[in-house]
Every structure is written in C-alpha cells, then in structure tokens.
C-alpha positions as CSV (number, residue, x, y, z in Angstrom):
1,X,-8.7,5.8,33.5
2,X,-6.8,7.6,30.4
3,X,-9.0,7.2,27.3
4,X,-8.0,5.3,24.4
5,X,-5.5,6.7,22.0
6,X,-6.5,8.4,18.8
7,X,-5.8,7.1,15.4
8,X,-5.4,9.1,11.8
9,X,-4.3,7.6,8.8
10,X,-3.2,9.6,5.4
11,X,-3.4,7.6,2.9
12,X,-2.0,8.7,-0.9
13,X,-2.4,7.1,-3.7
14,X,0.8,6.3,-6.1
15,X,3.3,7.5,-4.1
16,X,6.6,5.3,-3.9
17,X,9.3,6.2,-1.4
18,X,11.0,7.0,-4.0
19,X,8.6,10.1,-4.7
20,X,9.3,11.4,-1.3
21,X,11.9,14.1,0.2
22,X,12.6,12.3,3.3
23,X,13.3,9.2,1.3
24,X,16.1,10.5,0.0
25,X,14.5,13.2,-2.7
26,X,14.6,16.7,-1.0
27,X,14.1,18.1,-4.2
28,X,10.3,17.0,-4.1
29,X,8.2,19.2,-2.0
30,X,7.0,17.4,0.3
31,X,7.5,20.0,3.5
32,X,4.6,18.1,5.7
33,X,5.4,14.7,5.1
34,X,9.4,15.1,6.3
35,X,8.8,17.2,8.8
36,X,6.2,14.3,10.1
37,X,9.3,11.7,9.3
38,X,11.4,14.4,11.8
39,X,9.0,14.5,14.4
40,X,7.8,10.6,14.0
41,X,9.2,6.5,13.1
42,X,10.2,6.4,9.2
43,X,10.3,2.7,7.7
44,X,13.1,2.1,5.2
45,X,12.1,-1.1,4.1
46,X,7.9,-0.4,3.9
47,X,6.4,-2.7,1.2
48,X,3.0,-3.0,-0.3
49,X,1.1,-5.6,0.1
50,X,0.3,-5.6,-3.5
51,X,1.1,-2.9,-6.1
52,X,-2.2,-2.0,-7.1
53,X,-5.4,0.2,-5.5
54,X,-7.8,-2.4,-4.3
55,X,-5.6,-5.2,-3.0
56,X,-3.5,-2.7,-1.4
57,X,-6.2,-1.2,0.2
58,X,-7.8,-4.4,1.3
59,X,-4.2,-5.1,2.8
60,X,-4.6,-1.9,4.8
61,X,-8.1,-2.1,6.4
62,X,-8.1,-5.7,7.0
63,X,-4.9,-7.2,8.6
64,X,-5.2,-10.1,5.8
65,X,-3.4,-10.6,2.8
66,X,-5.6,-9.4,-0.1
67,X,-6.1,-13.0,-1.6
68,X,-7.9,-14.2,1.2
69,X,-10.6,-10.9,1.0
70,X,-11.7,-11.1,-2.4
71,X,-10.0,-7.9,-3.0
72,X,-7.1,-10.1,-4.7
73,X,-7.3,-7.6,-7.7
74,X,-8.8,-3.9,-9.1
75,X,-12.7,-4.1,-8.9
76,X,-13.5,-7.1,-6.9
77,X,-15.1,-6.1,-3.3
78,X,-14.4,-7.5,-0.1
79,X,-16.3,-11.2,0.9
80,X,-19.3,-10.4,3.4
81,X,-17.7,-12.3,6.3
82,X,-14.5,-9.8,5.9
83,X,-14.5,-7.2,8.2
84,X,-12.5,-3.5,8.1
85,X,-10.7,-1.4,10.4
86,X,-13.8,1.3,10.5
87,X,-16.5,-2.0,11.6
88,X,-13.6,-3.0,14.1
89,X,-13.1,-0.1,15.8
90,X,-16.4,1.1,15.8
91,X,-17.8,-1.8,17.7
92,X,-14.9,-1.0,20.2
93,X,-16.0,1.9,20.8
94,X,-14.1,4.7,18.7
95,X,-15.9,7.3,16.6
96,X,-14.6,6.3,13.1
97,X,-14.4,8.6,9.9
98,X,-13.4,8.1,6.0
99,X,-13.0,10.4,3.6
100,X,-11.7,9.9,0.3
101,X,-11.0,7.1,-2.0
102,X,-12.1,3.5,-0.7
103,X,-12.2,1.4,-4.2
104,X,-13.4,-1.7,-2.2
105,X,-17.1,-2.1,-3.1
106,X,-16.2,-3.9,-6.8
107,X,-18.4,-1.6,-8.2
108,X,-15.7,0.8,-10.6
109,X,-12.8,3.3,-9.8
110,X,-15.1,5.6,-8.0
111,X,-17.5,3.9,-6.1
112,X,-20.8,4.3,-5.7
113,X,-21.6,7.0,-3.0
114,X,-22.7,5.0,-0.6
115,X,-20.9,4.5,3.3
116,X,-20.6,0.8,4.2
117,X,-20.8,0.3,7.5
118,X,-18.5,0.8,10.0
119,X,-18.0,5.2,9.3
120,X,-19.9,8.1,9.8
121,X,-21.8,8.6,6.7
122,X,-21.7,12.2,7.3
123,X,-18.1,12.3,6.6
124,X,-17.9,10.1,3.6
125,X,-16.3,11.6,0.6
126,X,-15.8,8.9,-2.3
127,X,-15.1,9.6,-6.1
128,X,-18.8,9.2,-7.0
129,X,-19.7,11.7,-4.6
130,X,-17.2,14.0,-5.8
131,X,-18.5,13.7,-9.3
132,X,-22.1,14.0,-8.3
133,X,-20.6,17.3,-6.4
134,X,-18.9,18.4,-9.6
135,X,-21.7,17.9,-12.6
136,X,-21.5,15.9,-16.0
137,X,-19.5,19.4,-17.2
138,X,-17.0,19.5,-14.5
139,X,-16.7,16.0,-14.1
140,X,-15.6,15.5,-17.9
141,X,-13.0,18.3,-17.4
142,X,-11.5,16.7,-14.4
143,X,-10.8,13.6,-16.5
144,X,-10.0,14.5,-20.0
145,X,-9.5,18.3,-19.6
146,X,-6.6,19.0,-17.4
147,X,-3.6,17.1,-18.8
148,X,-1.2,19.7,-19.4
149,X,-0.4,22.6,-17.5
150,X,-1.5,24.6,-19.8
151,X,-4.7,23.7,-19.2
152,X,-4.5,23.7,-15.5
153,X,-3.6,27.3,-15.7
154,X,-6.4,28.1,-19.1
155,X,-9.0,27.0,-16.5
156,X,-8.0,28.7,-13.7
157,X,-8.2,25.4,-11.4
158,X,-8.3,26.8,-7.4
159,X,-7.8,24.1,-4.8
160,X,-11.5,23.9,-4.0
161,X,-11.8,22.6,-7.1
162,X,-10.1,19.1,-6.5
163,X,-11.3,16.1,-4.7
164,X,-8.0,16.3,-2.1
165,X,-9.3,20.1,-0.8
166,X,-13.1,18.2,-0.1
167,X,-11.4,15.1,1.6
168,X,-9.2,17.6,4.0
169,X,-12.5,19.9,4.8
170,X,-14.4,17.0,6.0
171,X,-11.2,15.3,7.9
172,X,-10.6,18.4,9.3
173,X,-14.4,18.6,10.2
174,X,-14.1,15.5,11.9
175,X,-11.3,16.1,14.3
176,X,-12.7,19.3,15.1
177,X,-16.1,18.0,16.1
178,X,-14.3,15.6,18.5
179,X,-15.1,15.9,22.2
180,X,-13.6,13.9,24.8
181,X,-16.0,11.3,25.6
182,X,-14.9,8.9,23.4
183,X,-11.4,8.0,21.4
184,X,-12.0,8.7,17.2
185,X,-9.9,6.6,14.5
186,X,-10.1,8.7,11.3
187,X,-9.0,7.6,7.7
188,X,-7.9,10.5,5.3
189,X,-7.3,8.3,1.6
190,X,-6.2,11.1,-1.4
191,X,-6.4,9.7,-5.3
192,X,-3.6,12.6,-5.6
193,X,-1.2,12.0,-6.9
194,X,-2.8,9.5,-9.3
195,X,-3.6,10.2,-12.7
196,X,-5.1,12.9,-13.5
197,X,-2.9,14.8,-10.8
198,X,-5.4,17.6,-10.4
199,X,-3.6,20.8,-8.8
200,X,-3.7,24.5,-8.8
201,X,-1.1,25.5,-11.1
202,X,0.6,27.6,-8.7
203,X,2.1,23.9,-7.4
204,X,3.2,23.0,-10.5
205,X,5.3,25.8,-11.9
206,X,8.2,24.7,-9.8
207,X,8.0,21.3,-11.6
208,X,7.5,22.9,-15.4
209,X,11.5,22.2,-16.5
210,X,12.3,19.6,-13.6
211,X,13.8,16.6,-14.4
212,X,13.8,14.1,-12.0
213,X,17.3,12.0,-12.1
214,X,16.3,8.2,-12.8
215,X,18.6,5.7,-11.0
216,X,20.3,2.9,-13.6
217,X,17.6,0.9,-13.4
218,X,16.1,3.0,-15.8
219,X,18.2,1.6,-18.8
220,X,18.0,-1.9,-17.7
221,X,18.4,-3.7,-20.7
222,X,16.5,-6.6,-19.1
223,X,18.8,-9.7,-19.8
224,X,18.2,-12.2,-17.0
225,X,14.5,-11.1,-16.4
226,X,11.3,-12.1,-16.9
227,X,9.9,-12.3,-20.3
228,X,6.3,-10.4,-18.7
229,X,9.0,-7.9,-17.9
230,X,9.8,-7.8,-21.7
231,X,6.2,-8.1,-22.8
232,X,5.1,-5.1,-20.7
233,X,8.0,-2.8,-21.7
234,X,7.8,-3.1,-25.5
235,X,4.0,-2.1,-24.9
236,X,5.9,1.3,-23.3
237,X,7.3,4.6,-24.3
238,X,10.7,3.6,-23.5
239,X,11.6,0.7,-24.5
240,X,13.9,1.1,-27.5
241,X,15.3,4.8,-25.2
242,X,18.2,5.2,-22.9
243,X,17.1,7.6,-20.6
244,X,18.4,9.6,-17.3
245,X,15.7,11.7,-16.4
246,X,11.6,11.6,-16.2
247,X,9.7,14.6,-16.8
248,X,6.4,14.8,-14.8
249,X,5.4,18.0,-13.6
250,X,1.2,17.7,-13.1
251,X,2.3,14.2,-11.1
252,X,5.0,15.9,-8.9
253,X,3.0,19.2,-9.0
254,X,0.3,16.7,-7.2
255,X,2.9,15.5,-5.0
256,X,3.6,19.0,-4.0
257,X,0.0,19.8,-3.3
258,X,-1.1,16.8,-1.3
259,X,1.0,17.2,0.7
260,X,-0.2,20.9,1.2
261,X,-3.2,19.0,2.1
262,X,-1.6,16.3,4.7
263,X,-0.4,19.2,6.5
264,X,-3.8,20.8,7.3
265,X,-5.2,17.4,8.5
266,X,-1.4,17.7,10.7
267,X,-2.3,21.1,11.7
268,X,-6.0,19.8,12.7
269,X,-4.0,17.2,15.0
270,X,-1.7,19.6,16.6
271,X,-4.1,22.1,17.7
272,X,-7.2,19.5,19.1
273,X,-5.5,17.0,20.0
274,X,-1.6,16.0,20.1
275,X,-1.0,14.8,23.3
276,X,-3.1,11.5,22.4
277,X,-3.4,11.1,18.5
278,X,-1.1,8.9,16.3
279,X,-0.5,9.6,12.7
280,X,0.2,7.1,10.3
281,X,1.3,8.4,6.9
282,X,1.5,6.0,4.1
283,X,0.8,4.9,0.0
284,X,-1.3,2.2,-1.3
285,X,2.1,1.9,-3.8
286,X,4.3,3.5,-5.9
287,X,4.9,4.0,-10.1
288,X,7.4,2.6,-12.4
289,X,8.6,5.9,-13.7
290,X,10.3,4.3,-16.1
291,X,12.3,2.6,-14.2
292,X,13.5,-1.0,-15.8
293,X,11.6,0.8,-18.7
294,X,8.1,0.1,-17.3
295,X,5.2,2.2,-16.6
296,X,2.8,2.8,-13.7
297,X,2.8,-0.7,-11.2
298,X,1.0,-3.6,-11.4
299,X,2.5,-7.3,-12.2
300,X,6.2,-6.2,-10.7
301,X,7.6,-6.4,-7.4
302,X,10.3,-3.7,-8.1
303,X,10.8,-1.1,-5.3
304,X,10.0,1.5,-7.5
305,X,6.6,0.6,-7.5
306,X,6.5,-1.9,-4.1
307,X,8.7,0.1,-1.9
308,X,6.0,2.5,0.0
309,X,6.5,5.8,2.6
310,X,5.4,4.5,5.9
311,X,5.5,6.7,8.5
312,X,4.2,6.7,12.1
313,X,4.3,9.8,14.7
314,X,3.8,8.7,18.3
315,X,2.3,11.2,20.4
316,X,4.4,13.9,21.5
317,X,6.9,12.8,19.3
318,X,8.0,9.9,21.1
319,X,11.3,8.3,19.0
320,X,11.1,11.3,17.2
321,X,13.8,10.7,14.0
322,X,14.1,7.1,14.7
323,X,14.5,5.2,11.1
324,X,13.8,1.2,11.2
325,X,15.2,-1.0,8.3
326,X,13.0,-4.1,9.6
327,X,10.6,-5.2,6.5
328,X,7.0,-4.4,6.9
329,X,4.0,-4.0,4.9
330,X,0.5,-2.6,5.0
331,X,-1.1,-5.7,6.8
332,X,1.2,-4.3,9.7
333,X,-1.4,-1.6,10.2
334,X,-4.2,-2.9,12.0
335,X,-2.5,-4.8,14.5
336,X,-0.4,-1.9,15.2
337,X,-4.0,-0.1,16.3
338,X,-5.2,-2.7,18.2
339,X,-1.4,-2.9,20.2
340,X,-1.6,0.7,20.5
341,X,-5.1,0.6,21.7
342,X,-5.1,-2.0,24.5
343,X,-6.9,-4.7,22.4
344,X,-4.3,-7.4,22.4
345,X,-4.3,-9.1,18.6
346,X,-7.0,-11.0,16.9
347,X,-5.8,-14.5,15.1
348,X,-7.1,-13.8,11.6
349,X,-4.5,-11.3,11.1
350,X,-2.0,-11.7,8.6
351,X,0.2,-9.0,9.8
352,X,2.3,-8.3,13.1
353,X,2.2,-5.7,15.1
354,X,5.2,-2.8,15.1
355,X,5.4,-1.9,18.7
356,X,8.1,-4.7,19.3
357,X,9.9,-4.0,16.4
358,X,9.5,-0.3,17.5
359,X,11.1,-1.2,20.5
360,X,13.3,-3.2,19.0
361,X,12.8,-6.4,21.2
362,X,12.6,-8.8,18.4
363,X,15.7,-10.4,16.3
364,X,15.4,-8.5,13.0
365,X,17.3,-10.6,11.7
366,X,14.1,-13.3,11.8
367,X,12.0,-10.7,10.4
368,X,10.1,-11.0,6.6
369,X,7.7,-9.5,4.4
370,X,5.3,-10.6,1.9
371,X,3.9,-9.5,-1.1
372,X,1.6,-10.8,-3.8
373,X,-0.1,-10.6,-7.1
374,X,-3.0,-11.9,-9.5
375,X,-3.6,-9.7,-12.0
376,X,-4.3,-5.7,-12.2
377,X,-8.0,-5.6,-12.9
378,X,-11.2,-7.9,-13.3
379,X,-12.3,-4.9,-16.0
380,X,-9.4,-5.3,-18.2
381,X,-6.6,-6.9,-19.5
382,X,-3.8,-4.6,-19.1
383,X,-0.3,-4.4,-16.7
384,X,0.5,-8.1,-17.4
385,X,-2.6,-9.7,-17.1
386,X,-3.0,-12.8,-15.1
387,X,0.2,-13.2,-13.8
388,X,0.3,-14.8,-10.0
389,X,3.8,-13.5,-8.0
390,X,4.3,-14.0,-4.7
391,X,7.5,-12.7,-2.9
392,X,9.7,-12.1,0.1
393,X,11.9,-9.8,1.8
394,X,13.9,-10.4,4.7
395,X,17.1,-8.5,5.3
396,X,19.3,-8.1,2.6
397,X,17.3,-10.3,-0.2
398,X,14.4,-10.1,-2.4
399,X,13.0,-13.4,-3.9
400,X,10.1,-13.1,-6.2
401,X,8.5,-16.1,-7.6
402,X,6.6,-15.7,-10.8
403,X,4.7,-18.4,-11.2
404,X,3.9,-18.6,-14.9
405,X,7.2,-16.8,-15.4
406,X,11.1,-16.9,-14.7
407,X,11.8,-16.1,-10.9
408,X,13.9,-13.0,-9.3
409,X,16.3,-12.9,-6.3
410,X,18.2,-9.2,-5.6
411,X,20.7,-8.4,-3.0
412,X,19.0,-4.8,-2.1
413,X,22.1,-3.8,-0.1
414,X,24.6,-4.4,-2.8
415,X,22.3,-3.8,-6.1
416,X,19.4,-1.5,-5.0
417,X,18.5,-0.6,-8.3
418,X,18.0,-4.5,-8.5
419,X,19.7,-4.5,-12.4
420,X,21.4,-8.4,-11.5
421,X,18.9,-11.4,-11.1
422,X,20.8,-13.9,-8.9
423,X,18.4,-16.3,-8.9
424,X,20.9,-18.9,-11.0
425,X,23.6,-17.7,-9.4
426,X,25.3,-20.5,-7.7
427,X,26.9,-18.4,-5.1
428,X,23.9,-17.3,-3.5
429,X,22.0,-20.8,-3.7
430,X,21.8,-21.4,-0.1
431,X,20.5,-17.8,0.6
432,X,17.6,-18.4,-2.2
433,X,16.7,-22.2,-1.5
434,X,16.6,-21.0,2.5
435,X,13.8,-17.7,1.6
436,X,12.1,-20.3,-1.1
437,X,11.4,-22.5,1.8
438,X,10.5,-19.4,4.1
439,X,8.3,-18.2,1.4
440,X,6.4,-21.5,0.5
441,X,5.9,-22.4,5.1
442,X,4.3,-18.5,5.0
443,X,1.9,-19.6,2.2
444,X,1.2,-22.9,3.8
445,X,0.8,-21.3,7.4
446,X,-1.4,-18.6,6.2
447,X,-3.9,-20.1,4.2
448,X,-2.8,-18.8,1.2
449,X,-5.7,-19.7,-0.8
450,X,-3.5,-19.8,-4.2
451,X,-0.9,-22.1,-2.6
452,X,0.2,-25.5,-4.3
453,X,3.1,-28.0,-4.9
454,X,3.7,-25.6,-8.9
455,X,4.8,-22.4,-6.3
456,X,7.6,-25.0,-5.1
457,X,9.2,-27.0,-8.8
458,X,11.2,-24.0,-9.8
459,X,13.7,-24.5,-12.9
460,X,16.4,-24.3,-10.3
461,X,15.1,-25.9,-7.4
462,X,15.5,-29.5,-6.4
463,X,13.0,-29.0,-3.9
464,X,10.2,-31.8,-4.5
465,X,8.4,-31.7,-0.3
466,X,5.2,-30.5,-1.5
467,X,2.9,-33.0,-3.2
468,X,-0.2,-33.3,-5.2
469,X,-1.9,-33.0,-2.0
470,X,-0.2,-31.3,0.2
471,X,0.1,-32.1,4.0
472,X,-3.7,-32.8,3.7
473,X,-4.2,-30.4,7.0
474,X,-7.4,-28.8,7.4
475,X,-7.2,-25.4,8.4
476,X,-10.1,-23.9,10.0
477,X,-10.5,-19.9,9.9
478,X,-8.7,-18.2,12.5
479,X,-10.7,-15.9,15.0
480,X,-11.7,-12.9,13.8
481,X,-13.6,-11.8,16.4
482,X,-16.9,-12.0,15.4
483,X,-17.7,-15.4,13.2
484,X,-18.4,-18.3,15.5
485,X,-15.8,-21.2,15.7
486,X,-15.9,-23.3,12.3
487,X,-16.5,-26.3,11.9
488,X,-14.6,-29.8,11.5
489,X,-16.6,-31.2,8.1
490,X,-16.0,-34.5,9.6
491,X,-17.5,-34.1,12.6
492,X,-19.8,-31.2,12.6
493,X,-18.3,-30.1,15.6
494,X,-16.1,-27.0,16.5
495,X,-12.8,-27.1,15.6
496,X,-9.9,-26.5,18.1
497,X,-6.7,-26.8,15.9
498,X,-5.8,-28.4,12.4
C-alpha cells in the first residue's frame, strides 16, 4: 500500500504577489520561489482570507473563516473547540512539525514559547523562543537597532543571527530525521519580511539605490472611495505626494534572503524526499506600499495588500508551469491536504478543495472567494480601527462591502490597479446586485457569525429580503470530526439538518 503523501508548507509573512518575481517582478530576487512556480501550480487570483497576521493564519490552519475561530483579529487565540491542521493530522497519523511564527495563542506578537498540541515540541521555534535564544541585549538590537543598512552592516549581522536561519535549521532537521514508517506534514512560517526585515547586509546591497516602480494606484487621488480610505491616508507619509517609486531596501533585502532560506527547506525536499512531498508556498498577506497612498494592510481589501503568492508543487513536478486564474484563498489549504491525502473533506470547512479546480473539472466561471475584516488588533487602535468588510471575488469583479463605510466594486480585468469605484455605476448594476446577493447567501450559508439584514440595505441597493430576524433557521455546527452531534435547543436531541 503506497504511504501517504508528505506535506510542507512555507509560510512568509507580508509578502503580496506583488513582491514576487514570478508575479510579474523579476527584478526581486526571489530565485527559489519562481523556480518552485516553474516546476509547480502558480495561482493568479490567491487572496487572503484576511489582511492581517492572526486571522490570516487562523484562515490557514483551520479551513474556517477567521470570524468563526476567535482569531477574527491580531491577538485574540483560537476558541478551545477549534482545532488546527497540526491536531488534524496528527491524530491521522502524520508526524507534524512547526517552526516559526504561529501568533495564535492571544498572548502578544511573539508568543509565549510554549507548543500547543498537535507539533513536535522539539521543533518548535516561536518569536519568544527566539528572544529567549537571543538575550535582553540582542533582543533589543533586533527590534530598535537594525533599521538602516547602515546598521545592518556596523553590526556585522551573519545569517545565524536572524530568526529565518533558526526556523530553516530545525525544518531542515525535521525532514531529515524522517524515516519511512510514517507520512510527515511540516509547517515552515518566516516573520521575514516583516518589519524589522532582519538580513545580512550582503542581501541588501543590491536593493541600496533600487526603486521599485509603483503602479497608478499609487497617486490615487481617492475620489469615489471610502472616507476610512481618507482617514487612514492623511495619518501616512504620502498623502499630500505624487509618487512613482518606493524605496525599501532592508524589506526587499528580506525578500531576497528568505527566500535564500525557502530554498534550503526546497533543497531538504529534493534530496530526502521528492518523489512523495508536496510544497505549498504562500503569504499570510501583502503591504500597501503606498499604493492608493496607504501603508502596511489592515482594514483594505486592495490587492496590494489581499492579493497573496500561492504556489503548489506536485510531486515530480506534475503540471509543472500550469498558472490558474480561478479565485482562492487560504481556507483552500486544508481541504487541499486532506484531498491529497485520501481523507475525503470534513463539513466544518469553509474552504474547497483545489484538486478539481486543479483539474479543471469545475465551471470557473461559478467559482468565488471571500474575504473579511474586524479590526487590526485587540491591543490597539490603529489601521482603521473597528471597521467590519466583507468581500467577494468571482471572475472579473471585486465587490467590497464596508459596513460602517461606503462600498467598492472593481473590474480587475479592465482596472487592476482598481483606481474606478463602480459601485454607482449604473452600467454594471446587474453585475453588483448579482455578487451582493452571492455575497450575503455565502454569509447566510456559512454561519457567518457577524451576518445581519445592515450587510444587505446598501445606499444603492433596493434589496430589502433579509429582515430583523432573518430566515429564523437554526444552524447547528457542522462536523468537524471530533465534537459530538449538537444539539436541537428545542428538543435536546441531536440535530440532523436546520
């Protein structure tokens, strides 16, 4: 009987597609991750789940949409009764690894050291146990010391210095402890190229007088928008600048080096074990850049910061090159695996699995992708705040609903630097009131726990199905494989349907 597949997952941290050479910047180095694209499936139209760290990440290791995990923002941890790729797969039967950032315990940016369960502890490599590794001295340079090349280079900063060189020893570790007897899932999650974009300087000399071209969207001179847009941008460096280029070079410099380090967790692969290891390559989300004249992500479902690498390499290259325009996003992930792996699908998923849309045996046209937002942190009030979006992508069009806000619709075909708003636009009401009504059935369907009747009463809908109390349905919690059947409050007994 041929064992289970293997499973590793590179995971980088602020990373749009538009901060990667085979996403159409060569002039990036990023060597390993195109020549992965090359050999593997690249996803044009790869979205977040949610442009921040933790609800991405929830997105990612739970098949659910972050608001239903608890992770719905920066700093709150996942509910009890939520469980994660490394419990799931471990109780199947696969030796499961993390190293690297997790930001899902609520605890702070770091974490606190400890493995929850599901991973080898012996492998686990979070922020607080790089600190702990590093010293109060240390620790204070790697976060206020090393802003400037200049300093990069007065300190002499070596690769084992960083956190990414101590994640890629112990994934490396891990693949090369690996014996046959059982199948190994693997998670490999850099903070590069976050802030601070820690780097041997030799990586960031090539960056020192680059200037990286900014599309149009960079002088958008956000008429049509939302005023949060506004708000947010006059809180910026640029709002009052036309600009055409962005100097970076310690965050491309980063960019350059982690992926130095993706390619010897690649290397690890090819020699131990190629014939029977997938690798998916992706980013929790990307950065503003100043593009629309905003910084970092957050409370904005621009692709700058929402459009995300997503890359998958079959074994032995299987549709090596192919490129897939279908939407997807990071709740896509885990019931990819379980496809992959023989495990069928479990019900609680929010996301779909790719192998159909891999081999293209689904309409595309039917196909959609959703995103969301609350607010950027529980610690803080910054990057707009409490401001609850929800969105969708399907084909050609981007609708964004900003709930306490004025709404969004872009044709991505026509205007990908999405500069035109056409969500007054009487010539593309039908496409708008049609991905409205898509968008507020996905909510309904799934449980959205934020959903309600004030997601449908636009300014320019007419729309008035949803009342006060909605289609008074009770939804009981989908199987997730290990809770017991809930319960029907009327009746105390299990329930079988709504």
């Amino acid at each position: 009987m041929r064992k289970k597949p293997n499973f590793v997952i590179i995971i980088t941290d602020s990373q749009g597609a538009n901060a990667t050479g085979c996403y159409g910047h060569p002039e990036l180095k990023t060597g390993n991750i195109d020549k992965l694209a090359q050999q593997g499936i690249r996803f044009e139209r790869a979205y977040s789940t949610c442009p921040v760290c933790t609800p991405a990440r929830a997105g990612i290791f739970t098949g659910l949409n972050p608001s239903k995990t608890g992770s719905f923002t920066n700093n709150l941890a996942l509910g009890e009764n939520i469980k994660t790729m490394g419990q799931r797969f471990s109780d199947l039967g696969y030796n499961t690894a993390y190293s690297g950032k997790w930001h899902l315990e609520g605890h702070d940016y770091f974490g606190i050291g400890k493995c929850p369960d599901g991973w080898a502890p012996e492998y686990w490599y979070d922020g607080k146990n790089y600190l702990d590794d590093l010293g109060p001295e240390k620790s204070l340079l790697w976060r206020q010391g090393l802003e400037s090349p200049a300093a990069i280079k007065e300190h002499n900063i070596q690769s084992e210095f960083t956190w990414a060189h101590r994640v890629s020893d112990r994934g490396t570790d891990f693949i090369n402890q690996q014996n046959d007897d059982k199948p190994f899932l693997l998670v490999v999650s850099y903070d590069e190229p976050h802030h601070p974009s820690t780097c041997p300087y030799s990586y960031i000399e090539p960056f020192e007088n680059f200037k990286y071209k900014l599309t149009p969207a960079a002088n958008d001179p956000l008429t049509n928008k939302p005023a949060q847009h506004i708000e947010r941008a006059k809180c910026g460096l640029w709002f009052d600048t036309n600009r055409d280029t962005y100097d970076g070079a310690l965050y491309f410099g980063s960019i350059h080096y982690v992926d130095h380090q993706i390619g010897r967790i690649i290397k690890a692969v090819e020699d131990r074990c190629p014939d029977n290891t997938y690798i998916i390559f992706t980013s929790d989300h990307g950065s503003m850049m100043g593009g629309h004249r905003l910084e970092e992500k957050g409370s904005i479902m621009y692709d700058d910061c929402t459009r995300i690498p997503f890359i998958i390499k079959e074994p032995n290259s299987k549709n090596a090159g192919k490129i897939i325009s279908t939407p997807i996003n990071h709740t896509d992930i885990l019931p990819t695996l379980y496809e992959y792996a023989g495990f069928g699908t479990v019900p609680i998923f929010d996301g779909k699995s790719l192998v159909p849309v891999i081999a293209e045996t689904i309409d595309e046209a039917t196909q959609f992708t959703y995103m969301e937002f609350t607010r950027h942190t529980i610690n803080h009030d910054g990057n707009g705040g409490y401001q609850p979006i929800r969105a969708i992508v399907q084909q050609s069009y981007k609708l964004v609903i900003n709930l306490l806000d004025s709404d969004e619709l872009y044709n991505l075909d026509d205007d990908p630097d999405e500069l035109d708003n056409l969500i007054n636009d009487n010539n593309h009401a039908e496409i708008r009131d049609k991905l409205h009504q898509q968008l507020l059935s996905y909510m309904n369907k799934s449980s959205d726990p934020f959903r309600g009747y004030y997601w449908e009463r636009r300014s320019w809908s007419n729309s008035r199905t949803m009342q006060w109390h909605g289609d008074r349905k009770y939804r009981p919690k989908p199987d997730d494989g290990y809770s017991p059947p809930a319960r029907l409050y009327k009746t105390g007994q299990p329930a079988s349907g709504e």
